[in-house]
FIDODREN-771411 format. One line per 2 residues: number of its first residue (from 1); their letters; for each residue x, y, z of C-alpha. Coordinates in steps of 0.02 Angstrom, whole numbers, padded with zeros to 5 digits. Layout:
NUM) a) X:Y:Z | ...
// end
This chain:
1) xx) -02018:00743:00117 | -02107:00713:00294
3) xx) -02007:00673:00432 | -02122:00503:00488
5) xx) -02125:00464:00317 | -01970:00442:00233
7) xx) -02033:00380:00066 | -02186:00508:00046
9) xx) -02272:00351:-00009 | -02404:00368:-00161
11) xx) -02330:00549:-00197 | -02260:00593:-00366
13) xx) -02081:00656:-00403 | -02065:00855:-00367
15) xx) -02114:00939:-00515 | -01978:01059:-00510
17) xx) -01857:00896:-00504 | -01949:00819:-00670
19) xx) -01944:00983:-00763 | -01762:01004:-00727
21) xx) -01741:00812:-00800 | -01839:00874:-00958
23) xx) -01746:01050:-00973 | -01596:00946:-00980
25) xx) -01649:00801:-01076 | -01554:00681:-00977
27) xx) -01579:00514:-01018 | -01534:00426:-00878
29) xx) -01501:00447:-00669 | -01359:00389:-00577
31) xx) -01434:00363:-00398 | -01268:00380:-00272
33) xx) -01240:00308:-00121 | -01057:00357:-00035
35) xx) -01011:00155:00075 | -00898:00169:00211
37) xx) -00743:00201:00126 | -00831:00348:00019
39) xx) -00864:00244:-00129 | -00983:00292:-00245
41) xx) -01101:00132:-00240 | -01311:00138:-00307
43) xx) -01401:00107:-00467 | -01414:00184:-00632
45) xx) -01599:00200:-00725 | -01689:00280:-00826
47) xx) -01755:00419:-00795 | -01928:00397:-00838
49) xx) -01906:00257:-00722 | -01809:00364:-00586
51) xx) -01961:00471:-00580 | -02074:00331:-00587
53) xx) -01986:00265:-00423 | -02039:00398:-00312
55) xx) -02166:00338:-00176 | -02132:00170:-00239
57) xx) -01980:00112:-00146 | -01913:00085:-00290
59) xx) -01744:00114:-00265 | -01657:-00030:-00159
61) xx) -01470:-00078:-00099 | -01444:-00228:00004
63) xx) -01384:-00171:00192 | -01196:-00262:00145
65) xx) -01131:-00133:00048 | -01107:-00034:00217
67) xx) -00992:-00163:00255 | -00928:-00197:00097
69) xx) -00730:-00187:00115 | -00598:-00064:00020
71) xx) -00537:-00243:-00059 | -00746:-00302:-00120
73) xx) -00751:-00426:00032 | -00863:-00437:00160
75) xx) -00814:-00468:00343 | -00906:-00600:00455
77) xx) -00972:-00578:00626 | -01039:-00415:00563
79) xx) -01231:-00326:00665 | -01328:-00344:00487
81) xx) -01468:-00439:00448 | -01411:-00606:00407
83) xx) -01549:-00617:00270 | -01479:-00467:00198
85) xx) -01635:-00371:00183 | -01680:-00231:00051
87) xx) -01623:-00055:00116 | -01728:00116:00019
89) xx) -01656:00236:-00060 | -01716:00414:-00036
91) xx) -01643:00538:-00159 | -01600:00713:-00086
93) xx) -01661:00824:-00211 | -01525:00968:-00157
95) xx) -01402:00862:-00246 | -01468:00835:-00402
97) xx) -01333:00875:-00523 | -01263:00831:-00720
99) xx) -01132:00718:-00744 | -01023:00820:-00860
101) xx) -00897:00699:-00927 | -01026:00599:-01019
103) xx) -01077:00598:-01208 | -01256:00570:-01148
105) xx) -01352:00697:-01043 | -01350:00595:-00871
107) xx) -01395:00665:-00696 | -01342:00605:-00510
109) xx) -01423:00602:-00356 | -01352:00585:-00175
111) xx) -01468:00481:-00088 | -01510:00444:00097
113) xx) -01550:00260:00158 | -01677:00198:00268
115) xx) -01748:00054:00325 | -01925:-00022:00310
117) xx) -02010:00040:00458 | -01940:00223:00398
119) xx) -01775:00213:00526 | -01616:00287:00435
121) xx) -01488:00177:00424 | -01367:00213:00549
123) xx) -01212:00127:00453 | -01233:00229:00324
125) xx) -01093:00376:00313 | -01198:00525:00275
127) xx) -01320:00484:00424 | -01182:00475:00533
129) xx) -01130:00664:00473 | -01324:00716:00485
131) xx) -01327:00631:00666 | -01198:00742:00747
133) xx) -01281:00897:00670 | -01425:00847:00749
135) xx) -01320:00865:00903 | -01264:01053:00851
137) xx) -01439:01097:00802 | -01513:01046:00954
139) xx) -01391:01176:01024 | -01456:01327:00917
141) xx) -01290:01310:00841 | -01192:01300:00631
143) xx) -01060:01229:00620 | -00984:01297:00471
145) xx) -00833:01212:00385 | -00731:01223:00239
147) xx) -00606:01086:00178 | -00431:01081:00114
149) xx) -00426:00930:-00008 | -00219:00859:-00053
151) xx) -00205:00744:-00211 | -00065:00688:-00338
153) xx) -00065:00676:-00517 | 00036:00496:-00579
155) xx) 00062:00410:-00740 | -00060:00263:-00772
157) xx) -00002:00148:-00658 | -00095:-00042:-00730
159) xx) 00027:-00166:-00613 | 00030:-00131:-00431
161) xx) 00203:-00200:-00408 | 00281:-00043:-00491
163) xx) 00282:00117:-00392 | 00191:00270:-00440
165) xx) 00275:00404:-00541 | 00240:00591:-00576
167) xx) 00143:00599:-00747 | 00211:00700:-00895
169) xx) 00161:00885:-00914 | 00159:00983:-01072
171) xx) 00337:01030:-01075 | 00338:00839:-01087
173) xx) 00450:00807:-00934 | 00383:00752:-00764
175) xx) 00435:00829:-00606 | 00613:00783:-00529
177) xx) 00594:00927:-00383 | 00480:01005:-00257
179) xx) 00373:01155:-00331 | 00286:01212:-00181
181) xx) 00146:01351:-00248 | 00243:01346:-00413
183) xx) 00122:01423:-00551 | 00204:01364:-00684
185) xx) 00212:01172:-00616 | 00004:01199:-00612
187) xx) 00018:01249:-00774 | 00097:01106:-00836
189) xx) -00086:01008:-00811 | -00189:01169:-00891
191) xx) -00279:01066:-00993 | -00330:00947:-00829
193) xx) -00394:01075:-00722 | -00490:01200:-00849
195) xx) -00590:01058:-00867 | -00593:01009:-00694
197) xx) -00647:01179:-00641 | -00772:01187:-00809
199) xx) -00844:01020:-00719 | -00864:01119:-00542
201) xx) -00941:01245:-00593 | -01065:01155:-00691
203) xx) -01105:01020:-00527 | -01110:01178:-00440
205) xx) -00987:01111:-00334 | -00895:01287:-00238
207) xx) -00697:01246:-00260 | -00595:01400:-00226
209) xx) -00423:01394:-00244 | -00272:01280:-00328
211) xx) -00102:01272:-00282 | 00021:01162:-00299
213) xx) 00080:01064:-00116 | 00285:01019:-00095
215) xx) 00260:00833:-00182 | 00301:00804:-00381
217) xx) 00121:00843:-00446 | 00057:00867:-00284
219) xx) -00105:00988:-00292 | -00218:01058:-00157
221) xx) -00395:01135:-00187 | -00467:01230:-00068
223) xx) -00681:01230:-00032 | -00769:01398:00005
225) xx) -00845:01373:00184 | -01035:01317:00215
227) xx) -01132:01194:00287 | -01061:01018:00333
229) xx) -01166:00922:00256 | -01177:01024:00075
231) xx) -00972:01001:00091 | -00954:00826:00120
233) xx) -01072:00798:-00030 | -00945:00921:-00121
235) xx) -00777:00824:-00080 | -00861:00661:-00115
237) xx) -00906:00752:-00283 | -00755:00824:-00327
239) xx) -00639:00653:-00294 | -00774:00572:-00447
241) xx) -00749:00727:-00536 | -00586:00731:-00536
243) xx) -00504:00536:-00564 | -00631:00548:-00703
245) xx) -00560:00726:-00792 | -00380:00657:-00764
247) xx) -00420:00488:-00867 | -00491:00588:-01011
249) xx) -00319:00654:-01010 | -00225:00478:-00962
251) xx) -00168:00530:-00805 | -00246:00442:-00643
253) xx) -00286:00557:-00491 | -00246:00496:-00330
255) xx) -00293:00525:-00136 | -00207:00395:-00062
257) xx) -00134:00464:00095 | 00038:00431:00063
259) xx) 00061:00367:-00116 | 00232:00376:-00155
261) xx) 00394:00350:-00066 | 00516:00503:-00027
263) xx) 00373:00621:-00048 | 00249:00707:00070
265) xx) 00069:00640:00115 | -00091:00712:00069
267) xx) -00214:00789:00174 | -00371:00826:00208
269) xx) -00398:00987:00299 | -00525:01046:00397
271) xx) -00570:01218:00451 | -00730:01241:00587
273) xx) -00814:01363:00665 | -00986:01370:00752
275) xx) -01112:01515:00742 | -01249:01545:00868
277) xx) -01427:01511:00743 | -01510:01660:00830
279) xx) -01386:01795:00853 | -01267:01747:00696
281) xx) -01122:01757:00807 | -00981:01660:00816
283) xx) -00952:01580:00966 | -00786:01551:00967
285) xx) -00747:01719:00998 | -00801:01866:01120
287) xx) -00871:02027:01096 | -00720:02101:01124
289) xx) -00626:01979:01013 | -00551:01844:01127
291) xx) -00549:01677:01125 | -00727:01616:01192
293) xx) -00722:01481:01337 | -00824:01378:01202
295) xx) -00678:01401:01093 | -00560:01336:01197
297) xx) -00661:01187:01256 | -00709:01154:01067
299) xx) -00503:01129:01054 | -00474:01036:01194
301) xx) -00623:00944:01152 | -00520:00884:00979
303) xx) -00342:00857:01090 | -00449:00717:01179
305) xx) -00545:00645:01067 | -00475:00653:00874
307) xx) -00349:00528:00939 | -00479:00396:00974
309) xx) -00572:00462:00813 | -00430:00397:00691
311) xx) -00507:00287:00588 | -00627:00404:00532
313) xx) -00482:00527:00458 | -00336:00378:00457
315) xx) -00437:00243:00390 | -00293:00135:00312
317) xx) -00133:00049:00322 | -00070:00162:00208
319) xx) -00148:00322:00301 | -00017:00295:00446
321) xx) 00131:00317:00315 | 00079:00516:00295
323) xx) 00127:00542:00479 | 00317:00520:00460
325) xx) 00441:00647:00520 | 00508:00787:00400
327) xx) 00329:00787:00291 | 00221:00923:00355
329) xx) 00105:00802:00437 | 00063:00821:00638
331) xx) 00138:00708:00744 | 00030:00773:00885
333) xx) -00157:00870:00962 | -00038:01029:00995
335) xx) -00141:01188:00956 | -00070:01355:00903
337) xx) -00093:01504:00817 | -00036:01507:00633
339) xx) 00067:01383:00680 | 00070:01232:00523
341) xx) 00186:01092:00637 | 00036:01087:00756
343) xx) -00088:00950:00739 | -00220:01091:00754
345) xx) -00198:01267:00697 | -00304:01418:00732
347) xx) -00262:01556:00587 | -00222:01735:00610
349) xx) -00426:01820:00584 | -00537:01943:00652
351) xx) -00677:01877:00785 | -00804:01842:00652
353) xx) -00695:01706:00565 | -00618:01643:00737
355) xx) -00602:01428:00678 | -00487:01295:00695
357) xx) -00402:01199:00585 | -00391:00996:00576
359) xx) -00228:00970:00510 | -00246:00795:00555
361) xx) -00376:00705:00417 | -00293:00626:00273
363) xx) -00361:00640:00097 | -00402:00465:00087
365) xx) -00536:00475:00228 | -00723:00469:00181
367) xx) -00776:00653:00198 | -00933:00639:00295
369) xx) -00843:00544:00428 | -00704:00641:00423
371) xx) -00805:00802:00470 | -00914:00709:00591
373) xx) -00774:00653:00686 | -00705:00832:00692
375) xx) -00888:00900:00734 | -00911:00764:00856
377) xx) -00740:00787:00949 | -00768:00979:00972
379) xx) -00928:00963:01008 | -00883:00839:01161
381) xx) -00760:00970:01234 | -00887:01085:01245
383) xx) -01008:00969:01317 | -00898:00915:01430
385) xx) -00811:01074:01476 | -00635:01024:01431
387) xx) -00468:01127:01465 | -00373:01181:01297
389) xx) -00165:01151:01328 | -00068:01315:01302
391) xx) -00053:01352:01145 | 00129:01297:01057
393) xx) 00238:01432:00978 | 00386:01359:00897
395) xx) 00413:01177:00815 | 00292:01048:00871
397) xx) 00343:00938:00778 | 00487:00868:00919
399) xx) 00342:00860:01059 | 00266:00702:01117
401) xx) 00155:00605:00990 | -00015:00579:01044
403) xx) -00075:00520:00865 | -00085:00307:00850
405) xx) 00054:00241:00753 | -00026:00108:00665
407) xx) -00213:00051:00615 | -00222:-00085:00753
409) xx) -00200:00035:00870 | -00327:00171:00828
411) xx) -00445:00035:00788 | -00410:00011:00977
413) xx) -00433:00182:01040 | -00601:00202:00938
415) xx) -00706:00040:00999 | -00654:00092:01165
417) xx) -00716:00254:01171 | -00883:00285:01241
419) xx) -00906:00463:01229 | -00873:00449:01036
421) xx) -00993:00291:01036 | -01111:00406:01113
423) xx) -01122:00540:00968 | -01073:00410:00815
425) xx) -01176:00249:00863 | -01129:00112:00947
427) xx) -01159:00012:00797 | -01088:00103:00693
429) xx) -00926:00104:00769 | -00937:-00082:00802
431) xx) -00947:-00081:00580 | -00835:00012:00549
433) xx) -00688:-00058:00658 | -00735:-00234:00594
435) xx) -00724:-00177:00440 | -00559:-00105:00450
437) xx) -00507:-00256:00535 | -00522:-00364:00389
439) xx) -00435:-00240:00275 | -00304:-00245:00380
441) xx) -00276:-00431:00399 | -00295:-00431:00220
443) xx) -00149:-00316:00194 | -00056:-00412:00328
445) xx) -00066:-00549:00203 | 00038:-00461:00042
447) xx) 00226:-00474:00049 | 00275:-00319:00003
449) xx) 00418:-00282:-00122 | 00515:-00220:00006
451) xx) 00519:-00390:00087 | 00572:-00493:-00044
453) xx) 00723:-00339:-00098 | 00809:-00339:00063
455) xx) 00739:-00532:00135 | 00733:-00649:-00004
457) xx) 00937:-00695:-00002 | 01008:-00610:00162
459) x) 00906:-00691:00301
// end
């Protein structure tokens, strides 16, 4: 695909992409879009007619569904076309993959959104990742990340006025206490994650590890480090993968942030480091194995600005719940080393995996903004040549917050931020916060159970 011509107009389909389609004999294409909440949104054709549509503009969204709330409404006063114009969809061929749950052989495509005149679409999620690693690679730098990804496992939950509950495994009773890295409390769900992993493997999406986190049927996968951009795709993957394996087995598969009462939040970690493109080195360390300046600045760099970033890693009412005491969740930008009560932890390695860890994220945040914000915030500190705080040994978990406590108020912190305008878009951010606006005064309009329990005849 040519750079000043997004939609290689009057070209055919690669041929290597249409013999892989006939190899497989897939029948038809799901064409994926990830909206600002990380929703899978797009099309589903043919695939005779999927290959017919390239150089054709064929494939088309309207702009909206950038704005399209978590609740299916649309917020007014919003910087879109009020006609609602036609946006194209440009499949990236890297992502090509089976959908292995179905009975029929289908395929899906990430694909990238432009506008007529050949601009990307600057709303859209994925550009927003891909426009901070233009940032990097103007720098001669890789970033290189690899996620942490928390989730729970809960019975089928069809009324919304009942809480959650832990599903039943095959001894056929569900979990009453914590079973942090318990192997046998995995192995309750065997028959959930061979298939989960047989799925992976055949999306080629790179999961590493599975353990099981302190919260009844709380798990944690773990993504092999790589490129940003290949790893976002993977997480957005993965959630799809997985709350579809789980209903073939009638669980449901959850990243809310904080999903049920008395137990802990889930995450969405991230670990980063940066290596020079010529040299191969990584620059958060020295030749001699110290902490680079770069290193430092990258740090203090995310102490400034993932606080003002929230609602790219926070981006719900619920999201705020995860940071209560006495739940493993930062309460703060503290850094230190091996240090899990900091808001940002920097493992125990040797100089050529020196990275840091966002402990911060929650699992319910979009992926590609949640790395871009993290990218974006590090990146800043070293632009700006930031000082890192000391780092913390001990329990930071009794310092000072520095993380918002509530939506409103990171909604706050972001739209006033101009550096991270600067690096995510100005209208971008102006979106996203009006989009998270209205989901908020739409939750501001539920009475919640608790409400009417300890209201309804006492007040």
């Amino acid at each position: 695909m040519s750079d000043d011509n997004p939609f290689d107009i009057g070209k055919e389909f690669p041929a290597e992409v249409a013999e892989w389609i006939a190899e497989r004999h897939i029948d038809e294409v799901e064409c994926l879009v990830p909206d600002m909440a990380g929703i899978p949104r797009g099309k589903i054709l043919p695939a005779e007619k999927f290959l017919q549509s390239w150089g054709e503009r064929g494939l088309r969204l309207p702009e909206s569904i950038f704005v399209q709330t978590v609740t299916g409404d649309f917020p007014d006063q919003v910087d879109i076309d009020p006609a609602d114009s036609d946006i194209y969809l440009v499949p990236d061929v890297s992502t090509l993959r089976v959908v292995p749950w179905y009975d029929e052989p289908t395929a899906q495509i990430i694909n990238d959104c432009y506008y007529a005149d050949g601009r990307p679409v600057d709303i859209a999620s994925r550009q927003v990742l891909k426009q901070v690693l233009k940032l990097y690679e103007d720098k001669g730098w890789q970033p290189v990340v690899a996620p942490e990804v928390e989730f729970f496992l809960v019975k089928p939950n069809t009324d919304p006025d009942y809480p959650l509950e832990p599903p039943v495994g095959r001894s056929g009773r569900a979990e009453t206490a914590r079973q942090s890295f318990g192997i046998d409390a995995v192995n309750e769900f065997d028959p959930v994650f061979e298939e989960v992993y047989d799925f992976c493997e055949q999306q080629q999406i790179d999961v590493d590890t599975l353990s099981h986190e302190s919260g009844a049927a709380q798990m944690e996968i773990n993504f092999n480090h790589g490129e940003p951009l290949a790893l976002a795709d993977q997480v957005f993957l993965f959630k799809r993968t997985l709350r579809q394996t789980a209903l073939r087995h009638n669980i449901y598969a959850t990243f809310m942030s904080k999903p049920m009462q008395g137990q802990p939040g889930s995450s969405m970690h991230v670990h980063v480091s940066v290596v020079d493109g010529k040299s191969g080195q990584n620059i958060f360390s020295k030749p001699n194995g110290e902490d680079s300046e770069d290193f430092l600045a990258f740090i203090a760099g995310l102490q400034r600005y993932l606080p003002r970033a929230m609602p790219l890693m926070a981006p719900y009412v619920n999201s705020y719940r995860r940071f209560g005491p006495h739940f493993s969740a930062p309460q703060n930008v503290h850094w230190g080393r091996d240090n899990r009560t900091t808001g940002l932890r920097v493992p125990v390695t040797g100089p050529k995996s020196r990275r840091v860890e966002n402990r911060v994220a929650g699992a319910d945040a979009n992926p590609y903004l949640a790395i871009a914000a993290t990218l974006a915030a590090g990146y800043l500190g070293i632009e700006e040549g930031l000082e890192a705080t000391a780092p913390v040994e001990g329990d930071a978990y009794g310092m000072s917050r520095a993380l918002p406590g509530h939506l409103q108020d990171a909604l706050g912190g972001l739209y006033r931020s101009k550096e991270l305008r600067a690096v995510l878009g100005d209208r971008f951010v102006d979106v996203l916060c009006a989009v998270k606006e209205w989901e908020y005064d739409a939750y501001q309009q539920v009475i919640s159970a608790w409400e009417r329990e300890f209201l309804l005849l006492n007040v």
